[in-house]
VMD Tcl script that builds the backbone (N, CA, C; Angstrom):
set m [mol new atoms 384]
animate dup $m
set s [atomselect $m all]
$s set {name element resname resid chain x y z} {
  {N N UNK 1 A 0.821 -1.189 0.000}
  {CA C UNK 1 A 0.000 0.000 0.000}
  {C C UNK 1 A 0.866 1.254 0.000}
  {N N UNK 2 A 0.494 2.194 -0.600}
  {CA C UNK 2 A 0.934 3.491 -1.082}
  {C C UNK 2 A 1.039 4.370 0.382}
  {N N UNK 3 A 1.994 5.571 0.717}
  {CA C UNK 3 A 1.704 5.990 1.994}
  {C C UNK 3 A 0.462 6.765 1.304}
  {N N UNK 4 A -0.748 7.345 2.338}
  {CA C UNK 4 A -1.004 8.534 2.216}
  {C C UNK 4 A -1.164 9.554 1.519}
  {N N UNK 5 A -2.015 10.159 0.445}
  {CA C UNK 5 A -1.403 11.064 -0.678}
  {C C UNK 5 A -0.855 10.819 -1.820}
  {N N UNK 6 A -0.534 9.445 -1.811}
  {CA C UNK 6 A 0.336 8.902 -3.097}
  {C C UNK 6 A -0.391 7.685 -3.481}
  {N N UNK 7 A -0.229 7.096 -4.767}
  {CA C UNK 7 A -1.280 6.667 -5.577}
  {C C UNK 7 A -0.136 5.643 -6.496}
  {N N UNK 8 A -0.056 4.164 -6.462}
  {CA C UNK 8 A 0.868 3.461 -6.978}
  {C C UNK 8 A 0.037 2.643 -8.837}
  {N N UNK 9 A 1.220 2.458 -9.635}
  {CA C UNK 9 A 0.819 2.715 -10.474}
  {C C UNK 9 A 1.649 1.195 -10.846}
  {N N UNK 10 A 1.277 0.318 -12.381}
  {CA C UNK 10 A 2.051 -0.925 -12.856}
  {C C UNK 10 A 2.253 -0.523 -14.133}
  {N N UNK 11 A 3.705 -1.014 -14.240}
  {CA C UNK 11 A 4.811 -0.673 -15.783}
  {C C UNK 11 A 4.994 -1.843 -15.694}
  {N N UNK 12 A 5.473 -2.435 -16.952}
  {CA C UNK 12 A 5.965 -3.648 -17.575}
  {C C UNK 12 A 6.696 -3.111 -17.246}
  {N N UNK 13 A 7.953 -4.770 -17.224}
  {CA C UNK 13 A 9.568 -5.008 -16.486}
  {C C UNK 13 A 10.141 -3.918 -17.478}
  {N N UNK 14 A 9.769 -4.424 -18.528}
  {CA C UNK 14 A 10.984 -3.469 -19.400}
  {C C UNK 14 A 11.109 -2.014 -19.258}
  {N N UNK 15 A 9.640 -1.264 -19.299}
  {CA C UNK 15 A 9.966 0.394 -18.350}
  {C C UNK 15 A 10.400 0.638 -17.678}
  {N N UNK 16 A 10.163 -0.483 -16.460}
  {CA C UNK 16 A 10.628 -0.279 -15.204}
  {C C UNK 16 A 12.281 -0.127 -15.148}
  {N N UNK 17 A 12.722 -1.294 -16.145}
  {CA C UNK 17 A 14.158 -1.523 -16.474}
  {C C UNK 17 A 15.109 0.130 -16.621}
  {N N UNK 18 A 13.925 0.539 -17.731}
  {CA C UNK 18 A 14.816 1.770 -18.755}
  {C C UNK 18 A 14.679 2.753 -17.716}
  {N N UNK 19 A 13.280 2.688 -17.191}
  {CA C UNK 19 A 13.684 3.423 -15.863}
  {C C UNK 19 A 14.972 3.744 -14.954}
  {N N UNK 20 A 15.021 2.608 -14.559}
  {CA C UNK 20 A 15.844 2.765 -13.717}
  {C C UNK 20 A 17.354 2.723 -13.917}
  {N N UNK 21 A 17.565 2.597 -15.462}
  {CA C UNK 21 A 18.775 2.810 -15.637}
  {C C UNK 21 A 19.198 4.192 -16.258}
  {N N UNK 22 A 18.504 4.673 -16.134}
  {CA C UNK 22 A 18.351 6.140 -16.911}
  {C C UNK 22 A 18.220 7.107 -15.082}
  {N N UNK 23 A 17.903 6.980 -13.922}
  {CA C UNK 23 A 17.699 6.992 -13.120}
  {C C UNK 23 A 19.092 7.127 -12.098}
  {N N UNK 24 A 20.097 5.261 -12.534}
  {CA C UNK 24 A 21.048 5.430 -12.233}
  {C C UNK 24 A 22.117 5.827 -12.661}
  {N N UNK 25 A 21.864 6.118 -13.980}
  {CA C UNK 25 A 23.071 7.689 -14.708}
  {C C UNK 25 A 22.787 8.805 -14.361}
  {N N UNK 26 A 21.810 9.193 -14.152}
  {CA C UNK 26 A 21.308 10.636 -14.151}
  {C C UNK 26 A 21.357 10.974 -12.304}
  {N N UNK 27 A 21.970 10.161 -11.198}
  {CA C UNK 27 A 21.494 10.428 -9.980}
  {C C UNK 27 A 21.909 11.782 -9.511}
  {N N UNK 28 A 23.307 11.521 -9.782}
  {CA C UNK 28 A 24.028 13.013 -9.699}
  {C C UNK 28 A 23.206 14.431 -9.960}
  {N N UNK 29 A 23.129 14.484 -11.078}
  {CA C UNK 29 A 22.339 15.297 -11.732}
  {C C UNK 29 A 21.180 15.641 -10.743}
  {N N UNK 30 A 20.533 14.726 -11.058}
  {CA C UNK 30 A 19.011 14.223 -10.333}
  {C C UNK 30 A 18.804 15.041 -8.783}
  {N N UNK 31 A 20.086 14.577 -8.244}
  {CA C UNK 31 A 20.092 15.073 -6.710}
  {C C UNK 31 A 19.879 16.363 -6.687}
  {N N UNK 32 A 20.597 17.432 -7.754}
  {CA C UNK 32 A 20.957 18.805 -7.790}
  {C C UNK 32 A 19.307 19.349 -7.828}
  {N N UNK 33 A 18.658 18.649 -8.617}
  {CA C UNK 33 A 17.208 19.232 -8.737}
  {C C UNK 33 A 16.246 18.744 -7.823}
  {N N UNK 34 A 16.401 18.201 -6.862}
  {CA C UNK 34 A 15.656 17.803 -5.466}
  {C C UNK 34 A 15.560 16.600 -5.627}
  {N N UNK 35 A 15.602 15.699 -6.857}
  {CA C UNK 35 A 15.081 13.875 -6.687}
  {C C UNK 35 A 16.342 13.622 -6.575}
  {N N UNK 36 A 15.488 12.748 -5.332}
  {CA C UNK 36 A 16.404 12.247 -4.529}
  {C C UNK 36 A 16.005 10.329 -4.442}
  {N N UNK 37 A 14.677 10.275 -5.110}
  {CA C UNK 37 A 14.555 8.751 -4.773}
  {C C UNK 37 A 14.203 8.139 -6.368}
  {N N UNK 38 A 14.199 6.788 -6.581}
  {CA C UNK 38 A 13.658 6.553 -7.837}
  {C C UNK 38 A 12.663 6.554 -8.181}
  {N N UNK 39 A 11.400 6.826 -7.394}
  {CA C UNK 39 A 10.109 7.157 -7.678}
  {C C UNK 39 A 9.518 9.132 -7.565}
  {N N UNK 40 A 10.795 9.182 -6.784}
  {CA C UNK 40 A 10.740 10.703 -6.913}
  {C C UNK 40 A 11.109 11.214 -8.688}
  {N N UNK 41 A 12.021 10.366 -9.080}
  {CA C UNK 41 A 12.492 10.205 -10.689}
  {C C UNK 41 A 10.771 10.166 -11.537}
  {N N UNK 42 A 11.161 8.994 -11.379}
  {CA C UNK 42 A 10.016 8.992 -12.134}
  {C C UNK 42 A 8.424 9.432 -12.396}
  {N N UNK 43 A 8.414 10.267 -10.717}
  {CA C UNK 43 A 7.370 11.597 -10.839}
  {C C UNK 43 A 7.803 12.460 -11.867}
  {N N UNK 44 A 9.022 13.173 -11.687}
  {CA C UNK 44 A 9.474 13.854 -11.906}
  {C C UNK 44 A 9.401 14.071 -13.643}
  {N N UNK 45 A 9.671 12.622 -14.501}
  {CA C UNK 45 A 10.174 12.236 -15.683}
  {C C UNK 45 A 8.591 12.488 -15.894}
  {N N UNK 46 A 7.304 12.067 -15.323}
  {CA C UNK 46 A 6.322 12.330 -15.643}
  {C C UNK 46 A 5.581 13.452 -15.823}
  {N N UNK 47 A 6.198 14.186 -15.174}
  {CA C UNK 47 A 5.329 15.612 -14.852}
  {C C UNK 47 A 5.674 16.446 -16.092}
  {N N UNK 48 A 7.103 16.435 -16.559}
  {CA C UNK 48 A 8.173 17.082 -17.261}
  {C C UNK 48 A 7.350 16.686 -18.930}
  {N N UNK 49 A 6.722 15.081 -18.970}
  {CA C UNK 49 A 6.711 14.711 -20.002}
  {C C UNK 49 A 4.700 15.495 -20.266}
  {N N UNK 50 A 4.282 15.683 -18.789}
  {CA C UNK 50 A 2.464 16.042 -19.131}
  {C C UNK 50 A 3.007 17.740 -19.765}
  {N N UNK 51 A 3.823 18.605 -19.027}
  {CA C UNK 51 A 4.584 20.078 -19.390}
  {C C UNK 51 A 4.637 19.896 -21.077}
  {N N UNK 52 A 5.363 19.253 -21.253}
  {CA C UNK 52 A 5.894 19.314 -22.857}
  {C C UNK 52 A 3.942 18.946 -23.720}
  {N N UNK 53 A 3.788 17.613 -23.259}
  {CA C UNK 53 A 2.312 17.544 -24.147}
  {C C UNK 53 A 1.474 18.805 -24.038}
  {N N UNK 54 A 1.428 19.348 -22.545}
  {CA C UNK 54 A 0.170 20.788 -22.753}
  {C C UNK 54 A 0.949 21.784 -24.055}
  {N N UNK 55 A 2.281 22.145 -24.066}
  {CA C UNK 55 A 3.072 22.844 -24.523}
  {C C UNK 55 A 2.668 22.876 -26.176}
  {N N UNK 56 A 3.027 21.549 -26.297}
  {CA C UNK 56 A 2.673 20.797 -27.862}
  {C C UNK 56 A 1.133 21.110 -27.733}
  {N N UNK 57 A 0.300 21.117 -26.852}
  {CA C UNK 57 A -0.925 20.727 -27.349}
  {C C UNK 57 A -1.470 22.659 -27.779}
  {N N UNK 58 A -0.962 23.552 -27.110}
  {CA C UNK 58 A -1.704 24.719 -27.300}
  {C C UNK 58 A -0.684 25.256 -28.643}
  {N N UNK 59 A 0.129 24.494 -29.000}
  {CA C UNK 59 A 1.075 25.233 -30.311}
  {C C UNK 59 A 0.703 24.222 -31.325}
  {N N UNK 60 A -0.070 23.268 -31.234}
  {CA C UNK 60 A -0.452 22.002 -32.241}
  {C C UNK 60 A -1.033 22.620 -33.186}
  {N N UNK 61 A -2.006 23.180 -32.947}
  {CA C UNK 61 A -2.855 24.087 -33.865}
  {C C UNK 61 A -2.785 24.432 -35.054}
  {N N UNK 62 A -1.414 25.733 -34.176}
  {CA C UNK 62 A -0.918 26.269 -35.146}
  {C C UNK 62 A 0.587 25.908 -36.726}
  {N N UNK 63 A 0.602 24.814 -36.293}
  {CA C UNK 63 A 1.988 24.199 -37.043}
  {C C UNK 63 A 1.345 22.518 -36.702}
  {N N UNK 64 A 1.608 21.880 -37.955}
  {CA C UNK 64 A 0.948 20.556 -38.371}
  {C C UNK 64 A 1.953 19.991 -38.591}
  {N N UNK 65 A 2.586 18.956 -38.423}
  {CA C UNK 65 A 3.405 17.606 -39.413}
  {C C UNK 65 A 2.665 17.129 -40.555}
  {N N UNK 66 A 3.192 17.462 -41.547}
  {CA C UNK 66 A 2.562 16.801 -43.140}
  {C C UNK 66 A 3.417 15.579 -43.230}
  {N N UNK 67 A 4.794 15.863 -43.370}
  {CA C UNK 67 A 5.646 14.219 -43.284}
  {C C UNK 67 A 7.451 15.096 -42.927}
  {N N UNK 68 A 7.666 13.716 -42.773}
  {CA C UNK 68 A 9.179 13.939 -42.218}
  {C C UNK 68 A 9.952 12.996 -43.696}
  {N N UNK 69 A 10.888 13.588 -44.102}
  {CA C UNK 69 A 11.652 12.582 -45.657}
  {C C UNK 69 A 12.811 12.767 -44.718}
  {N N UNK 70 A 13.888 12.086 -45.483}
  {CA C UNK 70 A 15.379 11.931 -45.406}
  {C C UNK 70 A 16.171 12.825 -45.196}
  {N N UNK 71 A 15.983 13.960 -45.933}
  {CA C UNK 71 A 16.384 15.585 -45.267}
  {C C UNK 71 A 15.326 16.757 -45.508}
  {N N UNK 72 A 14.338 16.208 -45.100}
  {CA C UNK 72 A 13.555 17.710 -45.128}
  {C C UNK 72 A 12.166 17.212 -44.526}
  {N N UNK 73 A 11.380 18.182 -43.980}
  {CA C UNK 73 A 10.329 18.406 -43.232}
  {C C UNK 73 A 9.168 18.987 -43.707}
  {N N UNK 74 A 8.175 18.086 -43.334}
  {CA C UNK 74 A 7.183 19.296 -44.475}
  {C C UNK 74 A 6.323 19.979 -43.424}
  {N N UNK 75 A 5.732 20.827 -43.202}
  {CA C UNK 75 A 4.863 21.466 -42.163}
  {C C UNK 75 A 3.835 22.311 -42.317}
  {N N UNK 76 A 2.944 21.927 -42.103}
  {CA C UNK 76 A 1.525 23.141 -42.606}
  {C C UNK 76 A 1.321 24.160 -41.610}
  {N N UNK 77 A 1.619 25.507 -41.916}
  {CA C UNK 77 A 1.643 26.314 -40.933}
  {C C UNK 77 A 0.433 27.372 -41.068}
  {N N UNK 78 A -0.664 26.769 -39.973}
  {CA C UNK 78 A -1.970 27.420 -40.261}
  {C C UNK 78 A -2.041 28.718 -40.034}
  {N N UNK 79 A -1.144 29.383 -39.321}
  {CA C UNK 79 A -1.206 31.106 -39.137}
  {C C UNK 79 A -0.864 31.280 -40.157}
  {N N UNK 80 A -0.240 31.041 -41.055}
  {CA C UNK 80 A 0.205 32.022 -42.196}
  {C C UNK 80 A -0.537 31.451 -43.942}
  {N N UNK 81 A -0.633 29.782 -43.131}
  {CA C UNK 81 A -2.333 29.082 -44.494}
  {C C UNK 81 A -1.078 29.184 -45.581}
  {N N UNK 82 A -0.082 28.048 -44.994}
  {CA C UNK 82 A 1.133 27.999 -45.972}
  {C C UNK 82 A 1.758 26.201 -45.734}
  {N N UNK 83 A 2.366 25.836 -46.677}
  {CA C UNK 83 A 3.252 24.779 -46.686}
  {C C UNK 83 A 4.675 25.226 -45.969}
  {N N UNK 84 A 5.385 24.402 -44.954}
  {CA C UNK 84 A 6.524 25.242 -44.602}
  {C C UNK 84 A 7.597 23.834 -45.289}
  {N N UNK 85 A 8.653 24.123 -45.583}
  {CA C UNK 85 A 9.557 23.077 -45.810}
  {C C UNK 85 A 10.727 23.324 -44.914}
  {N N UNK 86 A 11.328 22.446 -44.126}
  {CA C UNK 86 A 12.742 22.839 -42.937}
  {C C UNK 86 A 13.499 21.754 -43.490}
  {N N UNK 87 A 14.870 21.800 -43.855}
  {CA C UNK 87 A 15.549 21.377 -44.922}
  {C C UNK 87 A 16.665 21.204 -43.896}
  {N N UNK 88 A 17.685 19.898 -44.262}
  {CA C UNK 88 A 18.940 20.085 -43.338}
  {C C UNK 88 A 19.833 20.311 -44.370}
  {N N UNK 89 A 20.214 21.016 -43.844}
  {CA C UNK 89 A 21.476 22.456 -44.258}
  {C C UNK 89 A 22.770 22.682 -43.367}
  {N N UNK 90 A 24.245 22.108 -44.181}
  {CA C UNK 90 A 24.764 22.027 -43.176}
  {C C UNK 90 A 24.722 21.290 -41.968}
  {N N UNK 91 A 24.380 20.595 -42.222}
  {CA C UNK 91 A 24.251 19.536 -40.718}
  {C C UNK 91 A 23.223 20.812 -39.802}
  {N N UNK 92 A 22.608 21.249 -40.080}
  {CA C UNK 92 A 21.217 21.910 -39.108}
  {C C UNK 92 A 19.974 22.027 -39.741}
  {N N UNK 93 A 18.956 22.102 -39.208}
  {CA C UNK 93 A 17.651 22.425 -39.515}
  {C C UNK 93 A 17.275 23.790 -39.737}
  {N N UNK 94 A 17.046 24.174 -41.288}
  {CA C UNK 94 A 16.880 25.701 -41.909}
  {C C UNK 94 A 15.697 25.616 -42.283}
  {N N UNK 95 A 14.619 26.779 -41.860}
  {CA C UNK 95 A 13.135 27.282 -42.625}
  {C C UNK 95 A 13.195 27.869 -43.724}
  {N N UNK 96 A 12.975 26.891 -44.942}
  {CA C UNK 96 A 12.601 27.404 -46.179}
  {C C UNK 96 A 12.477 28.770 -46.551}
  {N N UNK 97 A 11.216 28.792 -45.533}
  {CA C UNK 97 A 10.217 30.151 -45.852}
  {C C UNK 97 A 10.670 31.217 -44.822}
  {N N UNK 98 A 10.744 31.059 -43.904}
  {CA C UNK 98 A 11.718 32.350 -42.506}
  {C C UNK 98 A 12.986 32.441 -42.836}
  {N N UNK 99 A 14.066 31.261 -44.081}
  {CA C UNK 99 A 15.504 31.843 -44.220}
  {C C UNK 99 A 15.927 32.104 -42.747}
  {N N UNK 100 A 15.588 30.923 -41.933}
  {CA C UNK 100 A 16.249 30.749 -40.292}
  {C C UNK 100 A 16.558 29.878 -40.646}
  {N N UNK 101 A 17.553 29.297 -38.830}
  {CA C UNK 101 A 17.728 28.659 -38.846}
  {C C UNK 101 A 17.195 28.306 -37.093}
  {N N UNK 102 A 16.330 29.426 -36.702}
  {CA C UNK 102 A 16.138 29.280 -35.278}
  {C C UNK 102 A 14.398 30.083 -35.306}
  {N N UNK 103 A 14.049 29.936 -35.914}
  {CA C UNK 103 A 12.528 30.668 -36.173}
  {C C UNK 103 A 11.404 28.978 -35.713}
  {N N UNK 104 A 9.935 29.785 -35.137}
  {CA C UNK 104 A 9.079 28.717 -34.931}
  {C C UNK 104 A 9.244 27.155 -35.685}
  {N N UNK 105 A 9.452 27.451 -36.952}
  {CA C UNK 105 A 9.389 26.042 -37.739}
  {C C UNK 105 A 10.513 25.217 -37.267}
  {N N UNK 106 A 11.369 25.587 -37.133}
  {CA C UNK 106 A 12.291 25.096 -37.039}
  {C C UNK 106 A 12.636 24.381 -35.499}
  {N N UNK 107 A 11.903 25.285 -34.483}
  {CA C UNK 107 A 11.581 24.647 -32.877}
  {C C UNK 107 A 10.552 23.396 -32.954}
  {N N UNK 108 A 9.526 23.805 -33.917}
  {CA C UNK 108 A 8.590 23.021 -34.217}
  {C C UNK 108 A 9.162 21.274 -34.535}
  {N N UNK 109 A 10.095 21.515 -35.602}
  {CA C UNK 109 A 10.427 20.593 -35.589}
  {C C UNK 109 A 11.132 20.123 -35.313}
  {N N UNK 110 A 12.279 20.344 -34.392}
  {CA C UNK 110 A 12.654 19.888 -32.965}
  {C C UNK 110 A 11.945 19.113 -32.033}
  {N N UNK 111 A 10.832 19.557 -32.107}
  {CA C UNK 111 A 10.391 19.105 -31.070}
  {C C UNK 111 A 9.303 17.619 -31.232}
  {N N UNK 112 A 9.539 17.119 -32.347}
  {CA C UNK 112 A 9.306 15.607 -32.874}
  {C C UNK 112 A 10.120 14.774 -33.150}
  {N N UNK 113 A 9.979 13.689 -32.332}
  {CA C UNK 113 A 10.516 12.693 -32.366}
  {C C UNK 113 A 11.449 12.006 -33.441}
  {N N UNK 114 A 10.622 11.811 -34.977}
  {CA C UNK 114 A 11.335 11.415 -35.868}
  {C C UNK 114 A 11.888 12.399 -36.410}
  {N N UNK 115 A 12.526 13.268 -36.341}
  {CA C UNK 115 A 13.282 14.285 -36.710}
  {C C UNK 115 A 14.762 14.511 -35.886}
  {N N UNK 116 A 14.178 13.414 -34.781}
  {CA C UNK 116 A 15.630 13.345 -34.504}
  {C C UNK 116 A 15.883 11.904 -35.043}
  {N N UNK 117 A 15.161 10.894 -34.802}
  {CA C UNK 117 A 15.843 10.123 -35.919}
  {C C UNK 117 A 16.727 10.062 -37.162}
  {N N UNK 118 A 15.719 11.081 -38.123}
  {CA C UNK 118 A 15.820 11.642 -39.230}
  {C C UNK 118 A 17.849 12.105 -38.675}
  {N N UNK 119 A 17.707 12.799 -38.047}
  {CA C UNK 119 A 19.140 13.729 -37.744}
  {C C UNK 119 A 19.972 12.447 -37.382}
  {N N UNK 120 A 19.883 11.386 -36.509}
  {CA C UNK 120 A 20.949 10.588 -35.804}
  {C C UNK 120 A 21.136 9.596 -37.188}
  {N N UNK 121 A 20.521 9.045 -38.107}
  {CA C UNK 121 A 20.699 8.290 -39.147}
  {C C UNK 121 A 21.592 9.272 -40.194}
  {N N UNK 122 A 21.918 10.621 -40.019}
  {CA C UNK 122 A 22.512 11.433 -40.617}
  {C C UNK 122 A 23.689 11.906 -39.917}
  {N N UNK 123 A 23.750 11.240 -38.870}
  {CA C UNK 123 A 25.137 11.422 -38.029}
  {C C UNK 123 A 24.828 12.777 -37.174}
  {N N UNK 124 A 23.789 13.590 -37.062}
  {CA C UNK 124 A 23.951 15.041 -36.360}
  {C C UNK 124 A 23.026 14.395 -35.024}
  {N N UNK 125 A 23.816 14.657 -33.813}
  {CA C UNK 125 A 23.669 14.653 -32.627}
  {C C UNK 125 A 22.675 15.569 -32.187}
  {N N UNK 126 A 23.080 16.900 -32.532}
  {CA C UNK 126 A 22.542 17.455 -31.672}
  {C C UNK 126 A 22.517 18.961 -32.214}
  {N N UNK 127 A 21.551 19.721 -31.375}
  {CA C UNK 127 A 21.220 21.225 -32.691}
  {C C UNK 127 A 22.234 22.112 -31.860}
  {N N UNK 128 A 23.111 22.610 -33.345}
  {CA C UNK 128 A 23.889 24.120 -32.837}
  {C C UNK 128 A 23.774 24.606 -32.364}
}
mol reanalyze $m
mol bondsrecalc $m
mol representation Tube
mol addrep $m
């Protein structure tokens, strides 16, 4: 039983696994920002992950995923009732249409998953 206030929850072994090994690299770290236990972690990993969905969910709207290709991004960007294309350039992610390389589209698509795929099958780690 859960103490008091707290509410226990069931993950397959294998979450639990990645959990906790992601948990025991990160403790150091971890400590600096108050978690201090492995369920304090994995509040923590949860709360961080509901932040990002509200985040995504009130900017969804406005910027769509049409498709992700091999080096380029396609994006329907309903404020402006346009096709956006974000192209890798240089080993970074450039907006077609803004001639950025750090403008909305380009956060936008950051912030999906297969786009970093897209980038690690292309050898780029990580954004400039």
């Amino acid at each position: 039983m859960p103490k008091p206030g707290f509410k226990s929850i069931t993950v397959s072994e294998s979450v639990y696994n990645r959990f906790q090994d992601a948990y025991q690299k990160s403790q150091e770290d971890l400590s600096r920002k108050g978690v201090k236990s492995f369920s304090g972690y994995v509040s923590y990993m949860l709360e961080e992950q509901m932040l990002k969905d509200e985040t995504f969910a009130r900017h969804a709207p406005m910027i769509k995923k049409v498709s992700v290709e091999s080096d380029c991004i396609i994006l329907r960007d309903n404020v402006h009732n346009r096709i956006v294309e974000v192209s890798v350039h240089n080993n970074e992610l450039y907006c077609q249409r803004c001639e950025q390389k750090d403008c909305v589209h380009v956060g936008f698509a950051f912030s999906m998953p297969d786009v970093y795929d897209m980038l690690s099958s292309r050898g780029i780690t990580k954004p400039k």
